[in-house]
N, C-alpha and C positions, 0 to 999 in steps of 0.2 A: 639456670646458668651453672648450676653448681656440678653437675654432670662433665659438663664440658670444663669445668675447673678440673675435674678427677683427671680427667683424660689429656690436660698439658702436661707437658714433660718440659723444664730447665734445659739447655745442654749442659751446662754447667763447663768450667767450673767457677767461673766470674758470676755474676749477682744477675738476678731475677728481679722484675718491679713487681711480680705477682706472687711469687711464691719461694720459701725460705730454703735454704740448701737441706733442710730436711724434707721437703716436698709440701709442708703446709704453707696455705694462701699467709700472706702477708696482711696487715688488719686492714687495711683502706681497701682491697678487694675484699677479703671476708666483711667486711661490711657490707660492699657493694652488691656480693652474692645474693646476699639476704632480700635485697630490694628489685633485683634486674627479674624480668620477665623472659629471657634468653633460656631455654632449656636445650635445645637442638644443634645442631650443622645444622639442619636446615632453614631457620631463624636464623643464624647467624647470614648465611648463601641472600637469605632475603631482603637481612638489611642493608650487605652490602652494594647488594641488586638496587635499593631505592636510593641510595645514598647516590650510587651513581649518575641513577637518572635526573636526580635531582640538583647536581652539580654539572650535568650537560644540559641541564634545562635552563640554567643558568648561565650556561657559556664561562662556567671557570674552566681556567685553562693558563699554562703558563710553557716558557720556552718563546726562542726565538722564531720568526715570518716564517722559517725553512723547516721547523723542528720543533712546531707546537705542540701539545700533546694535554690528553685531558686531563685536569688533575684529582687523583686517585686519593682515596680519602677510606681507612679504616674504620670500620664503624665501634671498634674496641678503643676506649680510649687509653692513654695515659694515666695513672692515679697518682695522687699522691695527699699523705695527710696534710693537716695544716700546721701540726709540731716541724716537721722533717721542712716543710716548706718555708715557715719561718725564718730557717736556718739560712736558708739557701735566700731568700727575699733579701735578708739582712746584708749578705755576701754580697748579691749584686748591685745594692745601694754604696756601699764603702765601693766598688768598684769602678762603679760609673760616677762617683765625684772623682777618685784617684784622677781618673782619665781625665776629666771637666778642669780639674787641676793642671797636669801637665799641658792640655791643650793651651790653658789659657796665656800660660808660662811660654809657650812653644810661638806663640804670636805675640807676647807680651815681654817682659823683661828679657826672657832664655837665660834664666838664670841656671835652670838644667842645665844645661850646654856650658856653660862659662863657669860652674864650677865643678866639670867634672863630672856630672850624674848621668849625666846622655851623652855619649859618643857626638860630638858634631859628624863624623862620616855617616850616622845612624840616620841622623833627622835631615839635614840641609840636600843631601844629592837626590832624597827619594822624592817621585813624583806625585804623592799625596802632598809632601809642602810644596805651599804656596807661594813667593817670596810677594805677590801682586796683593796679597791680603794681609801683608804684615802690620799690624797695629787696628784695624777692624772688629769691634763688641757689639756684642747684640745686648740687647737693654737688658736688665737684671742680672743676679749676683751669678750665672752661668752660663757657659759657651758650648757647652756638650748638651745640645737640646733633647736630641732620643738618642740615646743606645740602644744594639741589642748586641746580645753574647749567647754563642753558640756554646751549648756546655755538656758533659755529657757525664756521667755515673759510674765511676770506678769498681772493680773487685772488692775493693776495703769499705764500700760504700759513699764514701768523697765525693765532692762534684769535682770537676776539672774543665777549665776555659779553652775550648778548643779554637776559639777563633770570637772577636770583639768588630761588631761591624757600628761603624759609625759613620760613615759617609753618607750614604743617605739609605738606613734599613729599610728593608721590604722584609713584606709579610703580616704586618697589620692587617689586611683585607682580608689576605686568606686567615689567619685566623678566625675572624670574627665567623667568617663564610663556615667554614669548617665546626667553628661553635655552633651556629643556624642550622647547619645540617645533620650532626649529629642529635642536638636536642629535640627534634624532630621526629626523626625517627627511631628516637629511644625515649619519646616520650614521657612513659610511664616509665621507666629511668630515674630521667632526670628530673621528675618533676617530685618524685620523694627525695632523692637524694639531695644533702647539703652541699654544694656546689656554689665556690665562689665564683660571682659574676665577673664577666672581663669588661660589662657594659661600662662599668665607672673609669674603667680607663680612657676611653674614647671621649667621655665626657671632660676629664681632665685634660686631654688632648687640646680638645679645642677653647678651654678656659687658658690654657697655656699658651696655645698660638694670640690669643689675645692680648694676654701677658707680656709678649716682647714686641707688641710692633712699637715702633718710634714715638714719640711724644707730637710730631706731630700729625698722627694719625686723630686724634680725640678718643671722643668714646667710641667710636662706631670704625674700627681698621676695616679696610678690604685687604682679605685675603683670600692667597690662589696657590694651587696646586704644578708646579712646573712637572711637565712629563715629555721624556722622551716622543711619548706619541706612541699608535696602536699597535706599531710593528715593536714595542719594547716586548722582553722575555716578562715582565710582571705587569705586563697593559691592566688584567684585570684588577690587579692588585690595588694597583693605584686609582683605576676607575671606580673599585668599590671601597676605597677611603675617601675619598672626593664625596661621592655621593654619602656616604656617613654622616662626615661633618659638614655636606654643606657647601662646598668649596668650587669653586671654580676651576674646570681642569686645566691649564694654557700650555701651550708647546712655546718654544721660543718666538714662532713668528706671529704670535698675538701678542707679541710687547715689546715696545719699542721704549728708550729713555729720553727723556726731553726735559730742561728747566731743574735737573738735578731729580727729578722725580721718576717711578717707573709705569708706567702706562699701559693699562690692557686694549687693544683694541678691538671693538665692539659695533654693533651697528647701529650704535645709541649713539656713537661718538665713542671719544678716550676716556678711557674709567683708573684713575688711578689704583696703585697698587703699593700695600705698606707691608704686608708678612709675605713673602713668599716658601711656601713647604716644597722644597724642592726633590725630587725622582731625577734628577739631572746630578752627574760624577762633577764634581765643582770645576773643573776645568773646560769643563765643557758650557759653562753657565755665560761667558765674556768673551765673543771673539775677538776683544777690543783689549783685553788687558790681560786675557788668559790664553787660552787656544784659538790661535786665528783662524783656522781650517772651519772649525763649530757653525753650526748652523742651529743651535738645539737651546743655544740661550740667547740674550739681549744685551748687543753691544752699550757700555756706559753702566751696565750695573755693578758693577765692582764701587766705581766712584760711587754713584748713587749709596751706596750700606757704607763707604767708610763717611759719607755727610751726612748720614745720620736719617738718612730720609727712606731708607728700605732695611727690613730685617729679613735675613735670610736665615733658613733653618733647615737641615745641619748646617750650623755654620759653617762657609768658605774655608776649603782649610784643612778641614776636621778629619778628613782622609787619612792625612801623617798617622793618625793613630793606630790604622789597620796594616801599618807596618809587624811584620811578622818579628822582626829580630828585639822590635822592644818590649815584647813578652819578656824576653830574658831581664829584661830590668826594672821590672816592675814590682817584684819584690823589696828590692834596695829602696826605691822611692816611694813604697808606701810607708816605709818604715821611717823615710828622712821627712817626706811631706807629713803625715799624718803620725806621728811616734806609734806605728801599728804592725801588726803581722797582715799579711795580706791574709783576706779570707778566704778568697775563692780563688785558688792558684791554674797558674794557665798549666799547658803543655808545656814538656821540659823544651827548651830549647835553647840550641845555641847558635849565637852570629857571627859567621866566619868573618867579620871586621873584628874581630876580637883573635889576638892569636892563638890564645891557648885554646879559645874554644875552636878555631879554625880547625887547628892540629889535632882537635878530638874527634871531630865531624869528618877527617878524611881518615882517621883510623878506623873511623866504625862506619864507613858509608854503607856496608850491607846490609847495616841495623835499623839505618833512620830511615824516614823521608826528609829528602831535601828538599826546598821550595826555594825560589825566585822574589826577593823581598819586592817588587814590583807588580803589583795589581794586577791580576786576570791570567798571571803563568800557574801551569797546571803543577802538580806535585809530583818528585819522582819517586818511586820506591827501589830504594837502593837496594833490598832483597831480592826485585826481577831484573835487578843488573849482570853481565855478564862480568866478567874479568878487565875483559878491553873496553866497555863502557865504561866502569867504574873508574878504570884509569883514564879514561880521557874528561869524567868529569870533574876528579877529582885536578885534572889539571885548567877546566876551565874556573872551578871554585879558586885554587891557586892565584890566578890572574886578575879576580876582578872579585876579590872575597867580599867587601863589603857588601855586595849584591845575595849573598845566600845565605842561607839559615838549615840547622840541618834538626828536626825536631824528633823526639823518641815515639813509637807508637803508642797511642792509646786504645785502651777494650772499652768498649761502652755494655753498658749493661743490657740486659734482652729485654722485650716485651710481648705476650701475647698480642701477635698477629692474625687476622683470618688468612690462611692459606688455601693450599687446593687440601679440601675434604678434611682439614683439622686445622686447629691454633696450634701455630709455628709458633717460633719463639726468634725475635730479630734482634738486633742492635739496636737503639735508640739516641737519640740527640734531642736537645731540646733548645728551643730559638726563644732567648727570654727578652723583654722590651722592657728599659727602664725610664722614664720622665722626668725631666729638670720640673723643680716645683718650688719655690718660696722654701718652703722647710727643708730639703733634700729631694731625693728622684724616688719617684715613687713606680714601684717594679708592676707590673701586670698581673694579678693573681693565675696564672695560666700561661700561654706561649703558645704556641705552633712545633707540636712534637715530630719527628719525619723518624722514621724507619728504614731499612737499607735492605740489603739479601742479608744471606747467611752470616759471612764473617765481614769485619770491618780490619781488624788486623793495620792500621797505624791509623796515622793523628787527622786523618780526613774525615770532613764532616759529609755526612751523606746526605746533602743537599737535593731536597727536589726543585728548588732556584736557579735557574742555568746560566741566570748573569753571575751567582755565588762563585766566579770562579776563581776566587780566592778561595776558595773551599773546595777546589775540586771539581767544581762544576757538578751537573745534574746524576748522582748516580745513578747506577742502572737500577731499575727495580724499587727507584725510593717513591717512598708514599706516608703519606702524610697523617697523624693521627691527632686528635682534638687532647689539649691537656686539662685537666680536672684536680682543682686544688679542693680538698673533701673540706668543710667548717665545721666548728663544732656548734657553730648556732643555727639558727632558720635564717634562709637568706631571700628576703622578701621579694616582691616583684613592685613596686612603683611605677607611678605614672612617668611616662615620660616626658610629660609635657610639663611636669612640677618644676619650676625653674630655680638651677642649683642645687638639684639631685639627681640619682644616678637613674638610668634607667635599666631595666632587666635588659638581659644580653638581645638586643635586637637592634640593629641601626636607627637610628633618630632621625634620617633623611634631613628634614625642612623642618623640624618643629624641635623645639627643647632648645634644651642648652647645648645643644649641637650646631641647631642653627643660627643661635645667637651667634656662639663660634665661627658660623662662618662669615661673619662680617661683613653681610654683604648688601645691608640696612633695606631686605625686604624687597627685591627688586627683582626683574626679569631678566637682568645685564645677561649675556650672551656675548661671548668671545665672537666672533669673524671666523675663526677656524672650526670653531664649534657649529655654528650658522652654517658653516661651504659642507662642511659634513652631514649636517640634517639636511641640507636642500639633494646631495648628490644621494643620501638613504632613501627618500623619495624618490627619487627615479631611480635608482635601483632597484627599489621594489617594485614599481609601477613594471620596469621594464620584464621584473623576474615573472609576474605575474600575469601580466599581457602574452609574453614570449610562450607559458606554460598552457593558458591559455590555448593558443593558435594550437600549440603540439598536442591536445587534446582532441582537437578537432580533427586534426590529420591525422589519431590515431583511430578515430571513430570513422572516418571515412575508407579506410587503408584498412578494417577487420570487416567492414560491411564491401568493400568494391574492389580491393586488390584481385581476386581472383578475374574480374570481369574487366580490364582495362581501355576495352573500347565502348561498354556502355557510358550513358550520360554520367553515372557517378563515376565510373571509373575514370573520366576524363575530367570532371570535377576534382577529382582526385589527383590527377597531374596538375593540375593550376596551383591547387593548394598547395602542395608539396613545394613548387616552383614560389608561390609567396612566402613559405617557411626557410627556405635556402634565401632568399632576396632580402629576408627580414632577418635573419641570423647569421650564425656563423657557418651556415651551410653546411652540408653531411648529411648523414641519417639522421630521424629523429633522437633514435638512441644515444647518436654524437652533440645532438643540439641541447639533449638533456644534460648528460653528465661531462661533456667535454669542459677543457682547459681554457680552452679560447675564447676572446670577447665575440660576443655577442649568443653565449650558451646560457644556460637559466644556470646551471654551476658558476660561471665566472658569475653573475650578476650576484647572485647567492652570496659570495666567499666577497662580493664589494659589499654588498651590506653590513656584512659581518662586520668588515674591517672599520667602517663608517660609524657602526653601533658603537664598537669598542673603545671610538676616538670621541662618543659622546655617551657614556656609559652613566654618567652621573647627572645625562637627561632625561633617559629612558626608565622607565617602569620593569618590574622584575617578568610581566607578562609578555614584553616583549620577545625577552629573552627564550621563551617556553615555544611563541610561535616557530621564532627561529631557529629552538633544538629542532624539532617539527620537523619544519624543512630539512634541513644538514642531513637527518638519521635516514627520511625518505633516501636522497642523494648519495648517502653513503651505502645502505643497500642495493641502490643499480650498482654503483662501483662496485660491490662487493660481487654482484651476480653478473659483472661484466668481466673484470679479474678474473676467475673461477672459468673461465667459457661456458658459462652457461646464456641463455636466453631472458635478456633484461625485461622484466614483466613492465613493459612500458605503461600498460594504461593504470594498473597499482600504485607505480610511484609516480605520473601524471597528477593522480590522484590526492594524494599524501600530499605532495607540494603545494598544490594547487589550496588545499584545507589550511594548508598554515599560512601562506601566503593572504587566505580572505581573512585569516584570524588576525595574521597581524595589520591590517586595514584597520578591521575594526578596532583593534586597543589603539591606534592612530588615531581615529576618527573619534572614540567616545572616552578612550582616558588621557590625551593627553591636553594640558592645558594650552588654552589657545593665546599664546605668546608669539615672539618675533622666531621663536625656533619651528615653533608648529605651522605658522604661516609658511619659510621657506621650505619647508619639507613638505607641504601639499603644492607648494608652486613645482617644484620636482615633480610631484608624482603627475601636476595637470600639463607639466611642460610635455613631459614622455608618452600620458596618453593619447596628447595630441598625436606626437611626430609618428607613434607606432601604426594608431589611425590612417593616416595619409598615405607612411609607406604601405601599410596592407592594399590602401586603395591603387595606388601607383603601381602594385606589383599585380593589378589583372585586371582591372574596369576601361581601362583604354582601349583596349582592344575586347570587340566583341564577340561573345561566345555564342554559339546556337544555345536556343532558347534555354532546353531543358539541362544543358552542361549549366548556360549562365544564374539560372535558380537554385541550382543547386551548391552553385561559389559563392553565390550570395547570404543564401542561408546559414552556411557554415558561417561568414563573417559573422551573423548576427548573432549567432551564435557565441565564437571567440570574443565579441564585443557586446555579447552580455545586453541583449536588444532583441533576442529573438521573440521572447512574449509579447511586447510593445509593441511590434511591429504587426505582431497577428491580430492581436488584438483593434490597432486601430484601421489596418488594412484590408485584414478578412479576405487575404490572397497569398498565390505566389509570389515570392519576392520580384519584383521588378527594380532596375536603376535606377526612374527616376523617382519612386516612391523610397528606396531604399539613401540614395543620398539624402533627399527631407528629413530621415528620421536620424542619419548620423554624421551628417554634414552641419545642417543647418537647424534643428531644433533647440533652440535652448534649454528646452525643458527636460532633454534626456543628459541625463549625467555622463551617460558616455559619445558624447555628442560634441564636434569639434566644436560648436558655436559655443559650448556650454562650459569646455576646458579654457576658451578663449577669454569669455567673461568670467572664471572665476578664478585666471590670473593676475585679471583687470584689479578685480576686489579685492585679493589678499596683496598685490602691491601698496593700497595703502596702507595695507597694516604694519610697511618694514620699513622701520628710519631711511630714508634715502640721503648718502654723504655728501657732502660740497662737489662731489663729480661729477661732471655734464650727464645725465642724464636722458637727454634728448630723444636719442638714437633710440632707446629700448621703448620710451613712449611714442614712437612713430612707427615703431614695428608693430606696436600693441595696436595703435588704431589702424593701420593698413590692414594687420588681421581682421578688424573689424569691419572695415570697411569692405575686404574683398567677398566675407559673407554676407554680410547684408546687400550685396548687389550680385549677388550666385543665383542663378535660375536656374532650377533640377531641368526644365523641360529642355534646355540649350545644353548643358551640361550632360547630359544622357543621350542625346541625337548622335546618332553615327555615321558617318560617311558613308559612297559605296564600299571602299572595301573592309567596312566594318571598324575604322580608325575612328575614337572619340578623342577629337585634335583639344576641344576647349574643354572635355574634363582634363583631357594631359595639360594643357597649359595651368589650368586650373589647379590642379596640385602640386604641383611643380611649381608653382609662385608661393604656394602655403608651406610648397616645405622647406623653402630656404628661407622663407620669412621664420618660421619658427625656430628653424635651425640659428640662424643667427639672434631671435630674441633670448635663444635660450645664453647664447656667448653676451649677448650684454648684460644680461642678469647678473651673471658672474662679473665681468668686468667692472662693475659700478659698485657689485655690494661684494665681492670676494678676493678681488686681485690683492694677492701678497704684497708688505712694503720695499722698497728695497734702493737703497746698497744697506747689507745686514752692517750699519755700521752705527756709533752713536755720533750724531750732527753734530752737536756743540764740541765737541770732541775734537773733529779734523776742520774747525772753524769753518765749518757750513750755515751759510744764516737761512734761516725758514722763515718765509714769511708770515706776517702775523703770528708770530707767537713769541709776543715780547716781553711777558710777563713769565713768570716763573712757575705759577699757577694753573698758565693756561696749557691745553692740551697739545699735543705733537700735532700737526700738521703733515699726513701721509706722502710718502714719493710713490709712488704704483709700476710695479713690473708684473711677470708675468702670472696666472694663477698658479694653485697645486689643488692640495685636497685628494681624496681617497674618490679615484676615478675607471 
C-alpha cells in the first residue's frame, strides 16, 4: 500500500486524516501501511469491485421507493488513533448528557425557559416539542436514550458539531453492515491490525433497551422495533438492527392499545409490548394525541408511556433538540448546567429570534447558509444568491425571524478516497452514536464516516441518508466509509454466545446477549404484518418463478419453430405464446420479462423485494444473495433493452430462473419451520395452484390436431417441471387424459394440483386460527378436495364434435374461482388490518370481553394491505 501512499497528494490547504502538510503519512496510517496488503490501483479497483457485490448481495440500499440507490461503501477506511480519539469520545459523552439535561428540563421543570437561558420563542412554536408529552420519563436517571452528532474536522484540527440527531438516529445498521464488509475484504487488514470493536456497542444497546422498560414488564420485557415500513429511505437500516438485536420489526398497524397497555398483534393472539425503539418522527407515533392524519403509529400510546406501562425510545419529544438555533446556546448552558466549557463546539450560528444576531445574518447573507429551524427544509447558500433573491430573503427572514438561523461555513477535513484510477482526496464527516448507560453515555468506538465530491464549502453535512434532510439531504456523490479507532492493545475475538460479553464485530442475530435483549422469552411471536408479508413473498416468488418458467419454454419453442409457423411446432408455438399473454401481462416475451406492469416476472421481482424488506429480520442473509441474482439478471435486459440493443432473452431466462430455484431452496432447507414459514409456503402452494389451472384454461378446452396438441403439452410439462415423470411413468407422447392424471390429480407429484391442495390442507394447521369465522375458507378447502377426488381424466379429456372439452372447461373454471377465493379468505381470517386507527377506551367504545386490564384487545377488522 505504501506505493499508493507516495502517490496521494493533499489538496491542501486544510488538514488531511492521512498525511501531514509536509506530505508524510500521519502515524495511524503509517502504521497501517506496514500491515495492509494493498500495493496496487488494481487491488484497490478489486476491492472496491467485491465490496460492491457484496453489499448488493445483500440488498443494502438506502433512499426513498422513487429514488433508491445502492449504497456505495469505500473500501479505505477512516483512521484514527486511540490518543486523538479519546479526546473526541470524551467530548461527546459531556455532550450528550448536556443535551439529556436540557431535554429533561424542557419536559420537566423549563426552568431554561423561565429563567432566561432559552428563548421561549426558540423551544415552545417549534415542531419537535411536543406539548401532548409534557411531563412523560422513561425509567432511569436519562431521557436522551441514543444520540448521534454529525461532526467533522477543522483546518486547526478541532472537531466541530455540525448537526446532533436525536429524534430517532439511523445508521446503526449500516454501520455495523459497512464494518462486515470491509473486514472481509481486507481481511488480512484487519485481522493484524488493533481495531476497536463496535460489537460491544450493540450488545450494550440491547442491555439498555432492557434497562428502561417499565417495572411492570418483569424480568423478561418484550421489546419491538417501530418502522415506518419498507418504503422508508433507511428500511435496511432498521431491518438489519432488528435482526441484530433480536427485535421484532412492527409498523403501526400491528399495534393496537387496550387496558392501558400496548399490544402487538400476532397470529398467536395479542403479545404485549413494554420498550418500543422507535424509527417513527414522534409525531407521527399517536394519531390520537399527536398527528391525527398518521397512520404509522398506535392510537392511545402517548397515554400508555405517561401510565407508566410503555417506554419509548428516543423519547417522545426528543426532536426539540435538533432544533438548529439552540446550537447558538449551548455554550452558555454548558457552562450554567454543568460549570464547564463545552467540548465539542457546534457550528457557528446565529438565530434570527435573536436581534442582534438577526441583524448580523442579513448583513452577511452571502456568507452564510441559512436554514429553516423546522425539520426536513433544505439549506440555502447565500453565496449562490443573486441580488434580488437575497433581498427577498432577507425580507422573508425579517417577518417571521424566529423560524431561521443563519450558520458560518465549515471545511472538513480530506480523506483518501478510491477514485477513477488514483486516491482522491474528499471531505469527510463522521456520524458518532453515543448511549445512555447507568454511569454516563457510552460513545461507539467508531461511526459511519460518509464522504462527498470535491469541495463541501459550508456547514452541510454530506449525507448519504435522504431522510437526513436536516442535513441537507443525500449529496450527490456521497459514499460511505467504515471508521477504525487503531488500540494500543490486542482486541480479542470472544464467543458470542458468552453471556454479558461483547462479541467481535459480527451481529448476534438470536443468540447472546443480543437475544436476550430482545425480550422476547424465546418464542416464535410473528406480528400479522410480518405473516401478510411472508405469505404474499411466497407467491411472489412462486409466481416470479412459474411466470419465468413458461417464458423459457416460449423462448425454446420460438428459436426451434419461429421460422416454420405453419408446422406442428410452429403452431404449438402460437398456443403457447397465447397462454403466456393469457397468463401475464401480455406483450413480447421481452415485455413479460423486464416490463413494469403486474403480472411481468420484473413487477413480481421488485414485490418480493419489497416484502423481504418488510421482513428482513426473518430472512437469512442467503436470501438476500439469491435475490441479488435475480435483480442483476433483470437489470442487464434493462440495460440491453435501453441501449437498443437485442435482449439475449434465453441468457437472462436463465439467470433468473437460477436464483429463483436457489431461493426455493434456502426456503425450503434453511428456514425454520414456524408460523412464518408455514404462510409463506401456503403462498407459494396457493399461486402454484392458480398458475396451473390458468395455463390449463388457456388451451386444453379446445382441441388441437394431434401433433400441435403433443407438442402444447409437452412444453406444459415442461414449464411445470413434470416432464421426466411423465415419460417415465407413460413411455409415450403426451396425451390429455394421461397428462391431467399426472398434474391434476396425482398427489404424489409436488407439482400437481391435488398435491398443492393437500398441502395447504396441512400447513393450515400449523397457523393459529383467530376467534374469526373461519368456515368459508374450510369449505373452500374441502370443495377443492372434494371436486378432485371425484375428476375423471377419461370424461375430462373427451371432446365434443367440434372439438369443445365442455367438462374440462367447467372443470377448471370451478377450481379457479374456488381457489381464487380460498386464497381471499386466507387473508381475511388471518390478515385483515384492524380498524378505526383509533385507541377504544379512549373515544368510550366498550369491546366486548375484554374487561380486565390484562386481557388482550379484541380486533375490529376492515379491509387488508400488505406489499401486493
Amino acid at each position: 500500500m505504501s506505493d499508493l501512499l507516495d502517490s496521494y497528494r493533499a489538496p491542501g490547504p486544510g488538514r488531511d486524516e492521512m498525511v501531514h502538510a509536509t506530505g508524510t503519512a500521519r502515524a495511524a496510517w503509517d502504521q497501517m501501511a506496514d500491515l495492509a496488503e494493498l500495493h496496487t490501483w488494481h487491488q484497490i479497483e478489486d476491492a472496491r469491485a467485491e465490496i460492491s457485490t457484496m453489499l448488493s448481495d445483500q440488498w443494502v440500499r438506502h433512499g426513498s421507493d422513487t429514488e433508491e440507490a445502492p449504497w456505495e461503501l469505500d473500501p479505505l477506511p477512516v483512521i484514527l488513533d486511540e490518543v486523538e480519539w479519546a479526546g473526541v469520545e470524551t467530548a461527546l459523552g459531556q455532550r450528550a448528557e448536556l443535551l439529556d439535561e436540557i431535554l429533561t428540563d424542557l419536559y420537566g421543570p423549563r426552568r431554561l425557559i423561565t429563567e432566561g437561558l432559552i428563548p421561549a420563542d426558540l423551544v415552545l412554536p417549534h415542531p419537535g416539542f411536543l406539548r401532548a408529552v409534557d411531563g412523560i420519563a422513561i425509567p432511569g436517571p436519562r431521557q436522551l436514550f441514543l444520540h448521534a452528532a454529525d461532526v467533522a474536522r477543522e483546518d486547526d484540527g478541532g472537531w466541530r458539531v455540525l448537526a446532533d440527531r436525536t429524534q430517532a438516529p439511523s445508521g446503526l445498521g449500516f454501520a455495523m453492515a459497512d464494518r462486515r464488509a470491509v473486514a472481509q475484504v481486507m481481511a488480512g487488514l484487519y485481522r493484524q491490525a488493533r481495531i476497536r470493536r463496535i460489537g460491544p456497542f450493540f450488545h450494550a444497546l440491547a442491555t439498555a433497551l432492557r434497562e428502561v422498560a417499565p417495572p411492570s414488564a418483569g424480568d423478561a420485557p418484550r421489546i419491538a422495533m417501530l418502522t415506518p415500513g419498507p418504503y422508508s429511505e433507511t428500511a435496511f437500516d432498521q431491518g438489519y438492527l432488528a435482526s441484530m438485536l433480536g427485535l421484532a420489526l412492527v409498523q403501526g398497524e400491528d399495534l393496537e392499545v387496550h387496558g392501558g397497555r400496548l399490544w402487538m398483534r400476532s397470529l398467536h393472539g395479542a403479545e404485549p409490548v413494554d420498550v418500543l425503539l422507535r424509527r417513527v418522527d414522534a409525531e407521527y407515533c399517536d394519531p390520537l394525541d399527536l398527528r391525527g392524519d398518521s397512520r404509522l403509529g398506535a392510537a392511545g400510546l402517548v397515554q400508555t408511556a405517561r401510565e407508566g406501562n410503555l417506554t419509548v425510545v428516543n423519547t417522545l419529544g426528543s426532536g426539540v433538540l435538533e432544533n438548529p438555533a439552540l446550537l447558538a446556546y449551548l455554550p452558555q448552558l454548558c457552562r450554567v448546567l454543568r460549570d464547564e466549557d463545552l467540548a465539542l463546539p457546534s457550528t457557528v450560528t446565529y438565530w434570527c429570534g435573536d436581534r442582534a444576531m438577526c441583524s448580523h445574518v442579513i448583513a452577511n447573507l452571502g456568507h452564510l447558509v441559512i436554514r429553516h429551524t423546522a425539520p426536513g427544509a433544505p439549506p440555502i447558500h447565500g453565496w449562490e444568491l443573486g441580488a434580488d433573491a437575497r433581498a427577498s430573503l432577507s425580507a422573508v427572514i425579517a417577518a417571521q425571524p424566529r423560524q431561521w438561523v443563519g450558520q458560518e461555513p465549515v471545511g472538513a477535513s480530506t480523506t483518501p478516497t478510491a477514485g477513477p484510477g488514483a486516491l482522491v482526496a474528499r471531505p469527510t464527516t463522521l456520524r458518532t452514536f453515543a448511549l445512555a448507560r447507568p454511569g454516563g453515555y457510552q460513545v461507539m468506538s467508531g461511526g459511519l464516516a460518509q464522504v462527498s465530491g470535491p469541495q463541501i464549502g459550508d456547514a452541510e453535512v454530506p449525507s448519504v441518508f435522504a431522510n437526513d434532510t436536516a442535513a441537507g439531504g443525500a449529496a450527490a456523490g456521497a459514499t460511505a466509509k467504515d471508521l477504525w479507532v487503531l488500540s494500543t492493545e490486542p482486541q480479542p475475538v470472544l464467543e458470542p454466545w458468552e453471556p454479558g460479553r461483547a462479541d467481535d464485530d459480527a451481529p448476534a442475530g438470536a443468540t447472546g446477549a443480543a437475544a436476550e435483549g430482545a425480550g422476547q422469552g424465546g418464542t416464535d411471536t410473528i406480528s400479522a404484518g410480518a405473516a401478510e408479508n411472508l405469505f404474499w413473498f411466497g407467491r411472489y416468488a412462486e409466481r416470479a418463478e412459474a411466470t419465468v418458467r413458461l417464458l423459457q419454454v416460449v423462448a425454446d419453442l420460438w428459436a426451434d419453430h419461429h421460422t416454420s409457423p405453419t408446422s406442428p411446432g410452429g403452431r404449438s408455438l402460437d398456443v403457447l405464446e397465447r397462454v403466456l399473454a393469457g397468463t401475464t401481462a401480455g406483450g413480447t416475451p421481452q415485455q413479460v420479462l423486464i416490463g413494469e406492469e403486474p403480472g411481468t416476472v420484473a413487477f413480481a421481482v421488485d414485490r418480493i423485494l419489497r416484502a423481504a424488506t418488510a421482513v428482513r429480520d426473518q430472512l437469512s442473509s442467503d436470501t438476500w444473495q439469491a435475490l441479488a441474482t435475480v435483480n442483476r439478471a433483470l437489470d442487464r435486459a434493462r440495460a440491453q433493452h435501453r441501449g437498443g440493443g437485442v435482449v439475449d432473452l434465453s441468457r437472462a431466462v436463465s439467470r433468473v430462473t437460477e436464483g429463483m430455484l436457489a431461493l426455493a431452496g434456502i426456503s425450503a432447507e434453511s428456514m425454520m419451520r414456524d408460523v412464518g414459514w408455514s404462510l409463506m409456503e401456503i403462498g407459494r402452494r396457493i399461486e402454484r395452484a392458480q398458475h396451473l389451472v390458468m395455463t390449463l384454461r388457456a388451451c386444453l378446452p379446445n382441441q388441437q390436431p394431434p401433433a400441435v396438441e403433443a407438442g402444447v403439452l409437452e412444453a406444459l410439462l415442461i414449464a411445470h417441471e413434470s416432464a421426466i415423470t411423465y415419460r417415465r411413468r407413460f413411455q409415450r407422447h403426451a396425451r390429455v387424459e394421461t397428462f391431467l392424471d399426472l398434474l391434476l390429480l396425482d398427489r404424489r407429484n409436488p407439482r400437481a394440483l391435488a398435491y398443492q391442495v393437500e398441502a395447504i390442507a396441512t400447513l393450515l394447521v400449523q397457523v393459529p386460527t383467530p376467534v374469526r369465522d373461519a368456515g368459508s375458507r374450510d369449505q373452500l378447502l374441502a370443495d377443492l378436495r372434494d371436486l378432485l377426488a371425484e375428476g375423471e381424466t377419461t370424461v375430462l379429456s373427451d371432446a365434443d364434435d367440434d372439438g369443445h372439452r365442455a367438462h374440462l372447461a367447467g372443470f377448471l373454471e370451478s377450481l379457479h374461482w374456488r381457489l381464487a377465493e380460498l386464497a381471499n379468505e386466507i387473508a381475511r381470517v388471518h390478515f385483515i388490518h384492524p380498524v378505526p386507527s383509533q385507541w377504544l377506551d379512549a373515544v368510550g367504545i366498550r369491546v366486548p370481553g375484554a374487561d380486565e386490564a390484562t386481557e388482550p384487545p379484541v380486533w375490529a377488522w376492515g379491509n387488508g394491505g400488505g406489499v401486493r
